[in-house]
KOLMI-646320 format. One record per residue (C-alpha): residue in one letter; x, y, z. Coordinates in steps of 0.001 Angstrom, whole numbers. Layout:
# KOLMI-646320
<atom code="A" u="X" v="Y" w="Z"/>
...
# end
This chain:
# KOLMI-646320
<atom code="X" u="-9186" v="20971" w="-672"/>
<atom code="X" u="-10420" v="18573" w="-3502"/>
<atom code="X" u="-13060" v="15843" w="-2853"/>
<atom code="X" u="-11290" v="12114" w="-1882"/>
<atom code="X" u="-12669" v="9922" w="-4269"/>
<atom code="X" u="-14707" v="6481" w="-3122"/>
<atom code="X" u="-15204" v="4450" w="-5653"/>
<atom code="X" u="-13614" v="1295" w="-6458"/>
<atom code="X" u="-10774" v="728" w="-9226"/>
<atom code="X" u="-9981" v="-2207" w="-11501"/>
<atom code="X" u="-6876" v="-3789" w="-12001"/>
<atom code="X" u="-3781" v="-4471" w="-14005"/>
<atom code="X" u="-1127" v="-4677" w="-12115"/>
<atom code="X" u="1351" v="-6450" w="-14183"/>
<atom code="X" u="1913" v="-6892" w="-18008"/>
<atom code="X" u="1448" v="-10794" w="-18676"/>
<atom code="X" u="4774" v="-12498" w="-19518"/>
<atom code="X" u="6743" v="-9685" w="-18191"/>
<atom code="X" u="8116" v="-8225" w="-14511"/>
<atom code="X" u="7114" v="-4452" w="-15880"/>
<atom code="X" u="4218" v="-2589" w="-14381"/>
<atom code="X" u="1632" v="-957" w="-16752"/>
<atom code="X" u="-240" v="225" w="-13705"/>
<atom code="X" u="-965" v="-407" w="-9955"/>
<atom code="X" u="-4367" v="1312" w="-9164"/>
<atom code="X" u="-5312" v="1366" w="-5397"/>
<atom code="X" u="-8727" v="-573" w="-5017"/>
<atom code="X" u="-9961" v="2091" w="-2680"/>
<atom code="X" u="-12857" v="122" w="-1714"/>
<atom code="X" u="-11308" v="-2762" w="-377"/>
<atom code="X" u="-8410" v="-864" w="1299"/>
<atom code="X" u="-10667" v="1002" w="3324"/>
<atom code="X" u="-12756" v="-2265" w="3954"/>
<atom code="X" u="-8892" v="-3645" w="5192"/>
<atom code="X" u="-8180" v="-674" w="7603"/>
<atom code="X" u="-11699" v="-305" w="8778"/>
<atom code="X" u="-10697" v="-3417" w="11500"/>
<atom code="X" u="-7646" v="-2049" w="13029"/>
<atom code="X" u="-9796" v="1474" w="13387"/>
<atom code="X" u="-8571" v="3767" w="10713"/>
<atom code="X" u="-10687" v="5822" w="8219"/>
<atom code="X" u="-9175" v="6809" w="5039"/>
<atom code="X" u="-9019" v="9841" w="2325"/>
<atom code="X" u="-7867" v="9260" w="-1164"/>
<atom code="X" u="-7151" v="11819" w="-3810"/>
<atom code="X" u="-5437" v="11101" w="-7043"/>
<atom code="X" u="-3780" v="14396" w="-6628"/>
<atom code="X" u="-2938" v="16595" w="-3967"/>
<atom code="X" u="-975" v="19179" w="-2995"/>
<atom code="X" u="672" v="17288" w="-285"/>
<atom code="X" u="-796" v="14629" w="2415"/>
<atom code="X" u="851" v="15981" w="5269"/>
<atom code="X" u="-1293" v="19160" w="4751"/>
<atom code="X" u="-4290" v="17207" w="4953"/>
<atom code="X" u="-3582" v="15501" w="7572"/>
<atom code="X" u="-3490" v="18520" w="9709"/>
<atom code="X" u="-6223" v="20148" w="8391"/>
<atom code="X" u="-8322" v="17264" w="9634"/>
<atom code="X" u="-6864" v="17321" w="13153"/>
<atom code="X" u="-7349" v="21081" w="13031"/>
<atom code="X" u="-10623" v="20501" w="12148"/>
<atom code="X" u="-11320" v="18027" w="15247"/>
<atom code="X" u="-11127" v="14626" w="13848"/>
<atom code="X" u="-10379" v="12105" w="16593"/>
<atom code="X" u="-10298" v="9253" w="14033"/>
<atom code="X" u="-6815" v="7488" w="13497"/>
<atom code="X" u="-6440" v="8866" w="9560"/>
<atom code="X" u="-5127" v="7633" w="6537"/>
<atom code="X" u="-4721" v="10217" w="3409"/>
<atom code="X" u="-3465" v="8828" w="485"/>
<atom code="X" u="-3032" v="9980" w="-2806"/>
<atom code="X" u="-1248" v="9336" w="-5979"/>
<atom code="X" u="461" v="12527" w="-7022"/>
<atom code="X" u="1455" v="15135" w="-4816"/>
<atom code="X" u="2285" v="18567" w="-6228"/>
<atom code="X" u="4157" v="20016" w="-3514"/>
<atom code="X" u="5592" v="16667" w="-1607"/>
<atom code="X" u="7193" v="17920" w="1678"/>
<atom code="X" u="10669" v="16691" w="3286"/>
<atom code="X" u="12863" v="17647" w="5717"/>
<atom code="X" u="13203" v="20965" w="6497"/>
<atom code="X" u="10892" v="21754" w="3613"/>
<atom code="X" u="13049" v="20358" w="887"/>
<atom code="X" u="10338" v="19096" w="-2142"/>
<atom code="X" u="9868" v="15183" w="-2540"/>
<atom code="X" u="9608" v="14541" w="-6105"/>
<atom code="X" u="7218" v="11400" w="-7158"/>
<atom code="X" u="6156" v="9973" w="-10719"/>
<atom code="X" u="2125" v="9860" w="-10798"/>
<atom code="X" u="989" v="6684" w="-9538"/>
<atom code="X" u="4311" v="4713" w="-8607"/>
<atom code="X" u="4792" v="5888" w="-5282"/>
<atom code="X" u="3212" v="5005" w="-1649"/>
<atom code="X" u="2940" v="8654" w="-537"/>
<atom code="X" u="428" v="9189" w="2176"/>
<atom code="X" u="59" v="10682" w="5734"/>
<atom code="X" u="-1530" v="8979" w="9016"/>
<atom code="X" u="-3087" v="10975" w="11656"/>
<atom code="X" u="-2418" v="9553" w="15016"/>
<atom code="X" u="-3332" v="10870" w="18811"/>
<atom code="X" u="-2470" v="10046" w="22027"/>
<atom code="X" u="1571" v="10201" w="21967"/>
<atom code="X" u="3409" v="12312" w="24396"/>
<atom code="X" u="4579" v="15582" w="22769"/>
<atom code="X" u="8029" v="15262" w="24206"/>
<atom code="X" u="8260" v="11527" w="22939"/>
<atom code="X" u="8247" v="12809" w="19484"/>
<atom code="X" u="11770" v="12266" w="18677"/>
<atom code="X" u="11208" v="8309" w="20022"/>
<atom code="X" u="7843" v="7687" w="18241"/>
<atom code="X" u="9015" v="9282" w="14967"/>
<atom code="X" u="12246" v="6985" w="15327"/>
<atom code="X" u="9762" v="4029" w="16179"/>
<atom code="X" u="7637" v="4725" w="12893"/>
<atom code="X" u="10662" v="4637" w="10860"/>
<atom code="X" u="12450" v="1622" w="12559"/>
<atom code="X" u="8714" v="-127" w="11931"/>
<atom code="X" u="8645" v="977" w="7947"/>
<atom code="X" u="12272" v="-377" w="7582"/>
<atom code="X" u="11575" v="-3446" w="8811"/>
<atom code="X" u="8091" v="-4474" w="6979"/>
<atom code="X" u="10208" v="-3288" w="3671"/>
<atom code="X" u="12567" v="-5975" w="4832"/>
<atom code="X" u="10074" v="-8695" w="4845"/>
<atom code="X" u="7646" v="-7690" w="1555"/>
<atom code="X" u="11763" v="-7171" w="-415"/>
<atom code="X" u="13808" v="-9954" w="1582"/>
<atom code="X" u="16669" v="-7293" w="972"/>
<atom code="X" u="18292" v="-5270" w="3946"/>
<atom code="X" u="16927" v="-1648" w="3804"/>
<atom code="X" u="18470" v="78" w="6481"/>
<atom code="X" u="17400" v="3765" w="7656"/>
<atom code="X" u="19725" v="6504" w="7329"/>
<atom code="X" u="19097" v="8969" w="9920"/>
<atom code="X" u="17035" v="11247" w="10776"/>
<atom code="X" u="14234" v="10029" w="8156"/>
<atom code="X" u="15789" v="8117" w="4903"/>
<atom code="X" u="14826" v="4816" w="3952"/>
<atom code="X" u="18083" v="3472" w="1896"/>
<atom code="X" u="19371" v="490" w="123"/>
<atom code="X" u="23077" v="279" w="-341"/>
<atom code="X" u="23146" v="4155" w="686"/>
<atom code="X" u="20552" v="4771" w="-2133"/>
<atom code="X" u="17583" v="6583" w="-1165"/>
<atom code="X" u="14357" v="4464" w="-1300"/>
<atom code="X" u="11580" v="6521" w="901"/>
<atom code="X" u="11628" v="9380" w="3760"/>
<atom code="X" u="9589" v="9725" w="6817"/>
<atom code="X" u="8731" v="12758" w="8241"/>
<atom code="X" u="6915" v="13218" w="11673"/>
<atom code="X" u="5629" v="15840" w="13036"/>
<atom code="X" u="3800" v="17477" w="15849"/>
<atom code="X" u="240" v="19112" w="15146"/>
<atom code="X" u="-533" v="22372" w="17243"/>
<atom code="X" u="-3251" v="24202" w="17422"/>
<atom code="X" u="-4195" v="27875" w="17442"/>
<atom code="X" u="-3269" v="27865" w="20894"/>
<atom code="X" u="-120" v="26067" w="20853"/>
<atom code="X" u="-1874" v="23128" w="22308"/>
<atom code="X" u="-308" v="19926" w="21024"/>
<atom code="X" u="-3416" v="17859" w="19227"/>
<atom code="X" u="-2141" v="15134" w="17529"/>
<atom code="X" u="938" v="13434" w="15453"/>
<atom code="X" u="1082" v="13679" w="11487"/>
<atom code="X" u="3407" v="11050" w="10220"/>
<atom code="X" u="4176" v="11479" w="6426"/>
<atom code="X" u="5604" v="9051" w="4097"/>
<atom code="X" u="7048" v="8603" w="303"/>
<atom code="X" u="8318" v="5759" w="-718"/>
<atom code="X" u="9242" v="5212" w="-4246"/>
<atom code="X" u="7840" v="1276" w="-5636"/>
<atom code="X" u="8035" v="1301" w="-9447"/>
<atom code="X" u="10125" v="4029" w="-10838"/>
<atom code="X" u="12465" v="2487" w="-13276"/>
<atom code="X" u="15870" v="4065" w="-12895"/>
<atom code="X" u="15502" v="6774" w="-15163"/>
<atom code="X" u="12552" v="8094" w="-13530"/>
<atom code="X" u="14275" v="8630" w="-10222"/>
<atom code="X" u="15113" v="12367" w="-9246"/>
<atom code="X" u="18793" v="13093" w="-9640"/>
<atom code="X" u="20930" v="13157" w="-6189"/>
<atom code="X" u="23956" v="13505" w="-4689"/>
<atom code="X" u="23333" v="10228" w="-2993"/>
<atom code="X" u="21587" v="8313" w="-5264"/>
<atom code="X" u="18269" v="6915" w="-5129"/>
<atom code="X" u="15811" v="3424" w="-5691"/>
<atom code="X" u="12854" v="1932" w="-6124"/>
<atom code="X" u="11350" v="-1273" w="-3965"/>
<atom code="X" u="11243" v="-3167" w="-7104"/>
<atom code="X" u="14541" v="-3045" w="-8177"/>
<atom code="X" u="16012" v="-3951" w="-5445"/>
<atom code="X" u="13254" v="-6845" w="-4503"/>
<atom code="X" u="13642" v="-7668" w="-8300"/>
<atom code="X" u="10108" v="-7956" w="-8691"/>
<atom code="X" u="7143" v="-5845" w="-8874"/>
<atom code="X" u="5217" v="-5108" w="-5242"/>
<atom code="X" u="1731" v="-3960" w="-4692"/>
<atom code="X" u="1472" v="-282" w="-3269"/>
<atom code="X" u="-2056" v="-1437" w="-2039"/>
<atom code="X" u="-275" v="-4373" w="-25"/>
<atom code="X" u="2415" v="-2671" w="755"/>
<atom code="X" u="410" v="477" w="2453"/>
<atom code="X" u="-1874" v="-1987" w="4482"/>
<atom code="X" u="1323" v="-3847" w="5605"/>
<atom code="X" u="2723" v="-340" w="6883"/>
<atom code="X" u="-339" v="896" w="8719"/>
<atom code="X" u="-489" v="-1945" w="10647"/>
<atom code="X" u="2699" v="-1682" w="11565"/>
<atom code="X" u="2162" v="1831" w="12395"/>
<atom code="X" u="-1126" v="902" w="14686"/>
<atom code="X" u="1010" v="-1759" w="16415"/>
<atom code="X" u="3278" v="420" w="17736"/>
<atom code="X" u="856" v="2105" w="20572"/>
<atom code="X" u="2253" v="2936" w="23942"/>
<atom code="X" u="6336" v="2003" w="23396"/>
<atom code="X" u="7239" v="5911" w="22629"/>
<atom code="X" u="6680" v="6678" w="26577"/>
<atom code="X" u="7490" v="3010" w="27637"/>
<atom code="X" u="11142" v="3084" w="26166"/>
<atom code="X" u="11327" v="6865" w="27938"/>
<atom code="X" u="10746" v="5240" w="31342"/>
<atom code="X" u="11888" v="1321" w="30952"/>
<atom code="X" u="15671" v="896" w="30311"/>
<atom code="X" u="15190" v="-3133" w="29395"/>
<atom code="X" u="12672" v="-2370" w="26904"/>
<atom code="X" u="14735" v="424" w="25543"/>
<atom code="X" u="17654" v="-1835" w="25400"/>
<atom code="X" u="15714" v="-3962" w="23260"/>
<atom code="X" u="14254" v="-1217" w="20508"/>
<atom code="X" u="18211" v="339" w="20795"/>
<atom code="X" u="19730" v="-3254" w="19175"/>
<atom code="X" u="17315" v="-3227" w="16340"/>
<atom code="X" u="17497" v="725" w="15706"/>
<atom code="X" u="21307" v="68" w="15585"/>
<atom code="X" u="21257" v="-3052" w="13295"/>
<atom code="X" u="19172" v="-1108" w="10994"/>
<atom code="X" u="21498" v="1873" w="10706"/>
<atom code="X" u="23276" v="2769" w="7717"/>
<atom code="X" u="25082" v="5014" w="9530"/>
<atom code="X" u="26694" v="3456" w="12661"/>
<atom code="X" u="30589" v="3157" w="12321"/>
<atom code="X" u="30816" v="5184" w="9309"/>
<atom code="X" u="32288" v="8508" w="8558"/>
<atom code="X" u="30014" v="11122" w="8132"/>
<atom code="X" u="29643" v="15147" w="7322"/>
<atom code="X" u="26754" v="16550" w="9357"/>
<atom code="X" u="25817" v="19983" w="8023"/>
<atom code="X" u="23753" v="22579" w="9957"/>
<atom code="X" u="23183" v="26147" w="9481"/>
<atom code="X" u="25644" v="27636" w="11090"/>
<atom code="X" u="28634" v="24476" w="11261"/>
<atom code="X" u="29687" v="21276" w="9954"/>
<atom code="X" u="31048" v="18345" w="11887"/>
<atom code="X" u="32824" v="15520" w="10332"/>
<atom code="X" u="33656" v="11979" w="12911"/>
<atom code="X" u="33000" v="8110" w="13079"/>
<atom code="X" u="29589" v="7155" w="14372"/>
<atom code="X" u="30273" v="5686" w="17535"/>
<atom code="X" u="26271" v="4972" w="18837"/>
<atom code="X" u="23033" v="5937" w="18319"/>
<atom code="X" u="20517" v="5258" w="20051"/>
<atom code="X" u="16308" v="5103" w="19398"/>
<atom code="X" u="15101" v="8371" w="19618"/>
<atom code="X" u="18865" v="9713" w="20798"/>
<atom code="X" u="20182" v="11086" w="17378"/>
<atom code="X" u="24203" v="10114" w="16618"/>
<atom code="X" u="27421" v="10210" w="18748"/>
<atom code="X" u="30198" v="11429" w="16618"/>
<atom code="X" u="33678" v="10437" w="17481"/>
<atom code="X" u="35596" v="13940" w="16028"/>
<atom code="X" u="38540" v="14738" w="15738"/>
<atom code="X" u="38263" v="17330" w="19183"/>
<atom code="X" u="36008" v="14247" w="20801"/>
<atom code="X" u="32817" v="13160" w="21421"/>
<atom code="X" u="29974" v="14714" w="19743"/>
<atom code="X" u="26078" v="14227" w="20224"/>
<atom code="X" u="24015" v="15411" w="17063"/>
<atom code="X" u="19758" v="15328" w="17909"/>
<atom code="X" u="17135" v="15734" w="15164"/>
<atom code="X" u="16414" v="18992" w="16820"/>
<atom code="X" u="19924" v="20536" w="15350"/>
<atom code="X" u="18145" v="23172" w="12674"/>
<atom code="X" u="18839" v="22608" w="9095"/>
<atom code="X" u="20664" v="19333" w="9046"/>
<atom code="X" u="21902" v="17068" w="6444"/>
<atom code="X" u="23694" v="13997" w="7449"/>
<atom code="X" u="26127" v="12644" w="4343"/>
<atom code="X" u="28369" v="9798" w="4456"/>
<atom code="X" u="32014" v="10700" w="3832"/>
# end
């Protein structure tokens, strides 16, 4: 595993006169100075295979300390279900946090919670509405502007140790240095039509990660609260009352989203009925149709 580096960067964010970026360096110093207060620690590395896989090394390892790893270039990005997340060197926010202390069978609510908490500081820093395309897309006008992926961390016993949230989210790629999809893709500063700070924008999403604490196993147990988290989950949807195609490994399923619900997955209204769809289906894409 290479060595995260510690020293502090200058920089040049912006190129006077214009909105284009000639670079946005993290000042590592001062971002660990930030996160020291709200108790995380943090790696850097200006390459790395992938975050994620540090992150649970370090939990492997025994670290107790909430964990940030960040880096600026990952050669073997994860997403879902192992597909590759494709970045440009030093335009991206792509970094894993290492958190302990939620329920393993409230992983499906926290992960939902982490991504319903990312959508809605990208609100405020772009005043545009990003919405979240479930499972773990960050969109804007059905473009694809970030993923989440969270997972559980096990260890050689099958003990569950701690929670490894990853996170890409693309910030200056002009559109010609997005990856080509089948859904399209964006960048926070084209649609906030100005250039944003990664180092801002990374504190701004840790503390909304740290602020979320204890509401994975209180919106289990506590239908009012849940109530609550379910109206924001569904005004940030992308998908609710749309037409989708959800494909699995062994069947696709085409229907109107009728509901979905935090940490609940999608109710499809089919053409045979009513049909639930949970992130734990193996294999799945979700497209709208």
């Amino acid at each position: 595993m290479p060595t995260p580096i510690v020293e502090k960067f200058s920089r040049d964010v912006l190129r006077p006169g214009e909105g284009t970026i000639v670079s946005d360096p993290y000042d590592i110093a001062r971002l660990r100075q930030e996160l020291t207060p709200i108790g995380f620690n943090l790696l850097f590395y200006p390459q790395i295979p992938t975050t994620m896989g540090v992150i649970e090394e370090q939990a492997l390892a025994g670290n107790i300390s909430p964990l940030v790893a960040l880096t600026d270039h990952q050669t073997q990005g994860i997403g879902r279900e192992g597909r590759d997340w494709h970045d440009v060197p030093g335009k991206s926010i792509l970094m894993s946090v290492l958190i302990r202390g939620i329920n393993e069978s409230a992983i499906a609510t926290y992960a939902d919670l982490v991504a319903l908490s990312i959508c809605r500081t990208l609100r405020q820093e772009t005043a545009q509405s990003v919405q979240l395309k479930w499972p773990n897309d960050v969109v804007h006008q059905d473009r694809k502007v970030g993923g989440i992926l969270t997972k559980n961390v096990y260890d050689g016993t099958g003990k569950h140790i701690a929670t490894n949230v990853g996170i890409g989210i693309n910030v200056h790629q002009t559109d010609a240095e997005l990856p080509p999809t089948d859904y399209g893709a964006g960048s926070l500063d084209s649609i906030a039509g100005r250039a944003l700070e990664r180092e801002f924008l990374v504190m701004q999403i840790v503390k909304a990660i740290s602020e979320i604490g204890p509401d994975a196993e209180i919106i289990r147990v506590n239908p009012t609260t849940q109530a609550v988290y379910n109206h924001l989950w569904q005004e940030s949807s992308s998908l609710l009352n749309r037409t989708v195609r959800v494909e699995g490994k062994d069947e696709s399923v085409e229907g109107t989203v009728i509901d979905t619900q935090i940490g609940q997955g999608l109710v499809l209204q089919t053409a045979s009925g009513q049909r639930k769809i949970t992130i734990f289906d193996p294999s799945m894409k979700v497209r709208i149709i």
